[in-house]
KEKE-3310 file (N, C-alpha, C; in steps of 0.2 Angstrom, whole numbers, plus 5000, padded with zeros to 4 digits):
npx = (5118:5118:5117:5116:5115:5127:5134:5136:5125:5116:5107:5102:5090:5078:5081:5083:5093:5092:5102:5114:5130:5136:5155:5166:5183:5195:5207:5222:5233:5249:5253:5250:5240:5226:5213:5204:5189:5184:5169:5168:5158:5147:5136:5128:5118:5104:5088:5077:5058:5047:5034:5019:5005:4988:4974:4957:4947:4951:4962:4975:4986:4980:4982:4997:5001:4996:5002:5016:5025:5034:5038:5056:5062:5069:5066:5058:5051:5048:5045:5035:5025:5021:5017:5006:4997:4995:4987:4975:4971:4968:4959:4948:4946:4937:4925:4927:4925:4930:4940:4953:4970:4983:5000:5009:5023:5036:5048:5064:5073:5086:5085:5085:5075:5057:5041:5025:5009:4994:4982:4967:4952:4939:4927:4910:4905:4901:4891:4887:4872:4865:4846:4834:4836:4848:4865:4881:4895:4907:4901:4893:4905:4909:4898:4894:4907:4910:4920:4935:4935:4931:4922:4905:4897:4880:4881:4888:4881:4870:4873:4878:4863:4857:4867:4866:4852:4851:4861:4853:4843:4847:4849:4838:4828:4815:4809:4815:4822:4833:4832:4842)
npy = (4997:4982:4967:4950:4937:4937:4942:4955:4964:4973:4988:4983:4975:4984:4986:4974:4965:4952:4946:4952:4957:4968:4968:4975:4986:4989:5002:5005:5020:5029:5039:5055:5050:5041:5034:5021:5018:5005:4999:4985:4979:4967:4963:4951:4939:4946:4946:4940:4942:4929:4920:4925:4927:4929:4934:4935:4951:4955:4952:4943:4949:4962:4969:4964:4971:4985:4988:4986:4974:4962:4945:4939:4951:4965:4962:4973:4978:4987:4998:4990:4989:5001:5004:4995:5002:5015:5009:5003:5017:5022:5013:5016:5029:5027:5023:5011:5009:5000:4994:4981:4977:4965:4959:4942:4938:4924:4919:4911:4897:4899:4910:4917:4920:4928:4924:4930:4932:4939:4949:4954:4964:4969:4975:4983:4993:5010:5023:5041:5049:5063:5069:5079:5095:5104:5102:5108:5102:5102:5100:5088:5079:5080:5074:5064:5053:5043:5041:5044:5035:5022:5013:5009:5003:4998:5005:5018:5022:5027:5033:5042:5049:5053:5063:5071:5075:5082:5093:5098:5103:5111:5122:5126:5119:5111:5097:5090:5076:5065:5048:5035)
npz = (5041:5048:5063:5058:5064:5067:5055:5045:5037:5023:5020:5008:5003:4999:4987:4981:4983:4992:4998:5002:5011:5021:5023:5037:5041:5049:5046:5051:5055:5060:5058:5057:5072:5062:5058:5046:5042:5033:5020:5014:5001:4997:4986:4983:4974:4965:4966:4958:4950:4952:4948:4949:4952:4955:4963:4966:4962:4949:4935:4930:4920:4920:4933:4934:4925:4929:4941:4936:4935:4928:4927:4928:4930:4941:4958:4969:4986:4989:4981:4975:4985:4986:4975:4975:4985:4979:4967:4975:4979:4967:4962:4973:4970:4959:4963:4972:4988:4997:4992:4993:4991:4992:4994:4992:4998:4990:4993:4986:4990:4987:4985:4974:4966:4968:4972:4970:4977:4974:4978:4976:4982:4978:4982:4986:4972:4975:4974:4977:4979:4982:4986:4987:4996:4992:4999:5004:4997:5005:5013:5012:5013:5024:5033:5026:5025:5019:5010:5016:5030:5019:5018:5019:5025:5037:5049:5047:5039:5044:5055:5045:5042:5055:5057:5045:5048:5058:5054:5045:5054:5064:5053:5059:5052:5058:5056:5049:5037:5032:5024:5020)
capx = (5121:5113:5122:5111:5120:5136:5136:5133:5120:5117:5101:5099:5083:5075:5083:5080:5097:5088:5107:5119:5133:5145:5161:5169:5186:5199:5216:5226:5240:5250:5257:5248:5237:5220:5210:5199:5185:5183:5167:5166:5151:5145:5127:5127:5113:5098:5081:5071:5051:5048:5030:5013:4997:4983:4965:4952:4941:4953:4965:4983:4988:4979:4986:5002:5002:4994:5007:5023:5026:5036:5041:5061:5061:5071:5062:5059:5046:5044:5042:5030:5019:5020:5013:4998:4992:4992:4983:4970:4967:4964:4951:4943:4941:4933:4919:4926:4929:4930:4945:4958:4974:4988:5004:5014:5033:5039:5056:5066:5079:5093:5085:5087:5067:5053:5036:5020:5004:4994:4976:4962:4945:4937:4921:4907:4906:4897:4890:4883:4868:4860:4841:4830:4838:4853:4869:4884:4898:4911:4898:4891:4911:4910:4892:4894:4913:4911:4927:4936:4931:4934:4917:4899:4893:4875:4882:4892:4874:4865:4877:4876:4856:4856:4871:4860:4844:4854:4863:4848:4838:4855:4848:4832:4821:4813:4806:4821:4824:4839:4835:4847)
capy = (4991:4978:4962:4946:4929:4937:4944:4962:4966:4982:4990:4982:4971:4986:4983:4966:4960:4950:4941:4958:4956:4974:4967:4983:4983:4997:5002:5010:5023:5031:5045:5055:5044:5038:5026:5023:5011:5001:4996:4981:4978:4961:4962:4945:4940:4952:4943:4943:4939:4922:4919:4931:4922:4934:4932:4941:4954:4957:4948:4943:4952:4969:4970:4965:4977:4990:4987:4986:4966:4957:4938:4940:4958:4963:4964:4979:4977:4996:5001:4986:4992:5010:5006:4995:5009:5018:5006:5005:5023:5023:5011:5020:5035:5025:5021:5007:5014:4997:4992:4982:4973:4965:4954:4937:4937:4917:4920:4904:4894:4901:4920:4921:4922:4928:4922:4934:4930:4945:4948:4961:4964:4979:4977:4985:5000:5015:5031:5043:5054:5067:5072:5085:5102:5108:5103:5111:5098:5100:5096:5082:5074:5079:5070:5054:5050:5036:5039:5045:5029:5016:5009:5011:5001:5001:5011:5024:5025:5028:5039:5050:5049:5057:5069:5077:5078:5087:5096:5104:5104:5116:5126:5129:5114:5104:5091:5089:5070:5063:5043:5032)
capz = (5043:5054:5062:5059:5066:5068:5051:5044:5031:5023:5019:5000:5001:4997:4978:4978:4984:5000:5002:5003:5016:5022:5029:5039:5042:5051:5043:5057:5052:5067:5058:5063:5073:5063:5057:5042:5042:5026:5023:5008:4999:4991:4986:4980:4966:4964:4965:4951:4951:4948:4946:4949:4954:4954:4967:4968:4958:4943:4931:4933:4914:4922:4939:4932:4919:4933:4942:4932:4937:4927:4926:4927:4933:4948:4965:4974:4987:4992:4974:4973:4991:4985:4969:4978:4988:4972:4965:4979:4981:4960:4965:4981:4967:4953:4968:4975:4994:5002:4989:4997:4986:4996:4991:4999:4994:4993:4992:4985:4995:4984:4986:4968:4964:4972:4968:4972:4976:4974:4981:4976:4982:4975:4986:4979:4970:4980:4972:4983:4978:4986:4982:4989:4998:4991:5005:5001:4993:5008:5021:5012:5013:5031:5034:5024:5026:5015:5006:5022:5033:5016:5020:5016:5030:5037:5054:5045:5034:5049:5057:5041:5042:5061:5055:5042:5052:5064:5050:5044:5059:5065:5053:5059:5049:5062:5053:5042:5037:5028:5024:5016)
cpx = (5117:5117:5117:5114:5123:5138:5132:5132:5118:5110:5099:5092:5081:5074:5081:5086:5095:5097:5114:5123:5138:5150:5163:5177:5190:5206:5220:5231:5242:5255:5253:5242:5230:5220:5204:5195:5182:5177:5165:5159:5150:5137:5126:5120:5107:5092:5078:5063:5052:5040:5024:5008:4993:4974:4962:4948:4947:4959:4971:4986:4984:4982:4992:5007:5003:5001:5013:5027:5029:5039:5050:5065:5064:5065:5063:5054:5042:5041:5035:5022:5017:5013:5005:4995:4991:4985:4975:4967:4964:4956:4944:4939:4937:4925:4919:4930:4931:4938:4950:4964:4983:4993:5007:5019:5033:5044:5060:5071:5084:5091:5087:5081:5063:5046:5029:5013:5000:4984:4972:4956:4943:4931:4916:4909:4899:4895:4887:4880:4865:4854:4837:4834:4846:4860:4877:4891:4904:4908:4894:4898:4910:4903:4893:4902:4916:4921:4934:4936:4933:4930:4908:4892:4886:4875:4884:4884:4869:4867:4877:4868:4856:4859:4867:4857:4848:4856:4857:4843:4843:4851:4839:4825:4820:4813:4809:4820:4829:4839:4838:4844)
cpy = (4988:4970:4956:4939:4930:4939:4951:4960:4970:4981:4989:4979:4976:4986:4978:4964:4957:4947:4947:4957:4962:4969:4975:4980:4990:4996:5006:5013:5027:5037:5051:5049:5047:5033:5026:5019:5011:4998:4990:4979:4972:4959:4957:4945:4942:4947:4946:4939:4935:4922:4923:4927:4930:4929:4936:4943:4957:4950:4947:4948:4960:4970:4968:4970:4985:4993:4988:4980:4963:4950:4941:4946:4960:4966:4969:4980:4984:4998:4996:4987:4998:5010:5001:5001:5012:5017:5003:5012:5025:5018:5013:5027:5032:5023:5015:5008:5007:4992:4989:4977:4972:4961:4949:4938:4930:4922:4912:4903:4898:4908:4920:4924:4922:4928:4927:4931:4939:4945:4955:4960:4970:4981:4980:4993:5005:5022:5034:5049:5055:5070:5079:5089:5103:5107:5104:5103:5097:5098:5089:5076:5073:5074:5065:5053:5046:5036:5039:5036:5022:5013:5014:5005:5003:5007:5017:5024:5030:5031:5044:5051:5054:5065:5073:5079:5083:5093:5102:5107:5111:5122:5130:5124:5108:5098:5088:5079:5068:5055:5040:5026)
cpz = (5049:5054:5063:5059:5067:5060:5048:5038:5030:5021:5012:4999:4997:4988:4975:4979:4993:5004:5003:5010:5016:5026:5031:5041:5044:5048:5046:5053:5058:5064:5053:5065:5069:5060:5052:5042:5034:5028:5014:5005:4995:4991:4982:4974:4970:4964:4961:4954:4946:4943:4949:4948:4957:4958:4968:4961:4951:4939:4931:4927:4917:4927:4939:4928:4924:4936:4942:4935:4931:4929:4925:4931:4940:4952:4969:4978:4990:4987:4973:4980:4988:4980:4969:4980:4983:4970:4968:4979:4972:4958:4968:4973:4962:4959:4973:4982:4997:4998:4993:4991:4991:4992:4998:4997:4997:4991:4991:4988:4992:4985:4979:4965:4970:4968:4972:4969:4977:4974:4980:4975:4982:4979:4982:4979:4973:4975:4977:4980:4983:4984:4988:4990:4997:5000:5002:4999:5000:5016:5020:5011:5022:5034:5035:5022:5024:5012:5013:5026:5028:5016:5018:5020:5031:5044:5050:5040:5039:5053:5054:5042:5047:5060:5051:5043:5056:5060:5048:5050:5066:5063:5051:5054:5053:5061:5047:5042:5032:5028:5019:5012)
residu = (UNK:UNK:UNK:UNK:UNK:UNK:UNK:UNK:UNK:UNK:UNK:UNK:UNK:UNK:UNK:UNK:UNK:UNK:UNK:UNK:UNK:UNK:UNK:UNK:UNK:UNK:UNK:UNK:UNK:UNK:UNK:UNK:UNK:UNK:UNK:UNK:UNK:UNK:UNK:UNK:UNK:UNK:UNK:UNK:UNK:UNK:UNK:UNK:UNK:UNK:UNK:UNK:UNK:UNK:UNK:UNK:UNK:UNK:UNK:UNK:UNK:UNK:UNK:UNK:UNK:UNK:UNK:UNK:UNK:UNK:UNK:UNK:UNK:UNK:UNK:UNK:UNK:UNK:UNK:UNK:UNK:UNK:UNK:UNK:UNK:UNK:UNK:UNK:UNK:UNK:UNK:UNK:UNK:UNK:UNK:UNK:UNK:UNK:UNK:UNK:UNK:UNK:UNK:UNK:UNK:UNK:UNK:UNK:UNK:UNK:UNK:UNK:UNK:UNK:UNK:UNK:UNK:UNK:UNK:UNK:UNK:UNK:UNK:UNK:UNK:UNK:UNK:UNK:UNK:UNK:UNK:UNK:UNK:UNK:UNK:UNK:UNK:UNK:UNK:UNK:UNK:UNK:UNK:UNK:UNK:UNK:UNK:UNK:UNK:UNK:UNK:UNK:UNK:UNK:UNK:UNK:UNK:UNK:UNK:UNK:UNK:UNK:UNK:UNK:UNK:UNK:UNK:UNK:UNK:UNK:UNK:UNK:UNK:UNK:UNK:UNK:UNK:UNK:UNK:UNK)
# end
């Protein structure tokens, strides 16, 4: 419960009802003495998703499908964050580390529709091969931290470069080199 103007609000947005109002109300009885607090509930109308505009590196029918967006469909904006991130981090493992996909919620005067703009940039796609001497698989995450980090920059390249030379030079090969 939260009181917003002088009116309580319960915690439904999360549903999709954005216009949910608690009334609370006491009913005293004096034998013996207590008192029960009533708390009314009118979760006025459910917002549904109006309209899905799609920008960026994919298509509005795949990232709505991805998803689970429909036109009509109630609004639930946690279920709709959660299953971004998802669908970022399903990204990041197809090799795109720099993946990012956000959303806008219009919300319409009457709060019955919400219209979503929905934004994805996939960045590039990274692989990351290693050639000459054998470096073990949990030290080349620790090295090159691409996935880690979200990026594949040229510092975090040139930060892995140093870190290898060091890495083998650790173990005793002086004139180790690791360029990218």
């Amino acid at each position: 419960l939260r009181t917003v103007t002088g009116v309580q609000t319960c915690a439904l947005p999360i549903y999709g009802y954005l216009h949910a109002v608690c009334g609370p109300s006491v009913e005293l009885s004096h034998n013996p003495d207590r008192a029960t607090l009533v708390l009314t509930l009118e979760p006025g109308v459910r917002t549904v998703i109006g309209s899905i505009s799609v920008e960026g590196d994919t298509s509005k029918a795949d990232l709505a499908e991805r998803l689970g967006l429909k036109t009509g469909e109630p609004y639930a904006h946690e279920a709709m964050d959660a299953r971004l991130i998802e669908y970022q981090r399903r990204l990041a493992a197809d090799g795109y580390v720099e993946a990012r996909a956000s959303v806008l919620a219009r919300v319409s005067d009457s709060g019955e529709t919400v219209d979503l703009a929905l934004t994805v940039v996939q960045g590039p796609k990274v692989r990351l091969v290693f050639r000459g001497d054998p470096l073990p698989r949990d030290r080349q995450e620790a090295l090159v931290p691409i996935a880690e980090e979200r990026s594949a920059g040229e510092d975090l390249l040139e930060d892995a470069t140093n870190d290898i030379e060091d890495y083998f030079r650790g173990l005793g090969y002086r004139d180790a080199t690791a360029p990218h």
